[in-house]
C-alpha positions as CSV (number, residue, x, y, z in Angstrom):
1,X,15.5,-9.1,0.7
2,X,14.3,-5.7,2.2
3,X,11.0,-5.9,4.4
4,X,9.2,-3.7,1.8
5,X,9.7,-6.5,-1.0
6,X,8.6,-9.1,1.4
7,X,5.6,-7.4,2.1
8,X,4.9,-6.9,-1.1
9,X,5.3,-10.6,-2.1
10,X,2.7,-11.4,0.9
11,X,0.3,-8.9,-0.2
12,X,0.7,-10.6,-4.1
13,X,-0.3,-14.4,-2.0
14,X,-2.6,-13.2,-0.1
15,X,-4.4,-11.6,-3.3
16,X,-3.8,-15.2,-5.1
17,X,-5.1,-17.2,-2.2
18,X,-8.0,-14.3,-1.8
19,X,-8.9,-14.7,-5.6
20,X,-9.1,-19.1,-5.8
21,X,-10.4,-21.5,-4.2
22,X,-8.5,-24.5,-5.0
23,X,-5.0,-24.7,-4.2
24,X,-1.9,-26.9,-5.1
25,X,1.2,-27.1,-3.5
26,X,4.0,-29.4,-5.6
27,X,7.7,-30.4,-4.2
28,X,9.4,-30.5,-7.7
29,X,12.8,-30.4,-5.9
30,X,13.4,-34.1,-6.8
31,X,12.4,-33.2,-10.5
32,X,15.7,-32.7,-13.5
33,X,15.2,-29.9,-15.4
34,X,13.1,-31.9,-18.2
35,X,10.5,-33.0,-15.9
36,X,10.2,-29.6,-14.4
37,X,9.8,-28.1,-18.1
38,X,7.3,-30.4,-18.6
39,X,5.5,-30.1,-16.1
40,X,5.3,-26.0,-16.2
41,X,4.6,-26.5,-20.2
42,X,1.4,-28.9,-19.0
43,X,0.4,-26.0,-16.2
44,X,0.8,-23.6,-18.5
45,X,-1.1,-25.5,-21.3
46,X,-4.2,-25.8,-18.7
47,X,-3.9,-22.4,-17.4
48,X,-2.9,-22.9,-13.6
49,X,-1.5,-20.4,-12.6
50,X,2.9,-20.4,-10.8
C-alpha cells in the first residue's frame, strides 16, 4: 500500500472517530463465515456503521 492510500485511510478514521462518540472494537477472527454474515446483517439491520 502506497503512503498516499494510507493517509487517506487515516484521514477516513480519524473523521469516523471525530464524528461518534461511542466506539466498538470486535475480534470476529474466531467467527465461520455464517456467524460473521450474521452478525454484519444484525449491524447493518441497527445501523452501526463497519
Amino acid at each position: 500500500m502506497k503512503k498516499e492510500q494510507k493517509q487517506v485511510m487515516i484521514d477516513d478514521l480519524s473523521k469516523r472517530l471525530d464524528e461518534n462518540n461511542i466506539i466498538y472494537i470486535a475480534d470476529i477472527s474466531n467467527l465461520d463465515a455464517v456467524a460473521t454474515s450474521s452478525l454484519r446483517r444484525q449491524c447493518f439491520a441497527k445501523n452501526i456503521k463497519a
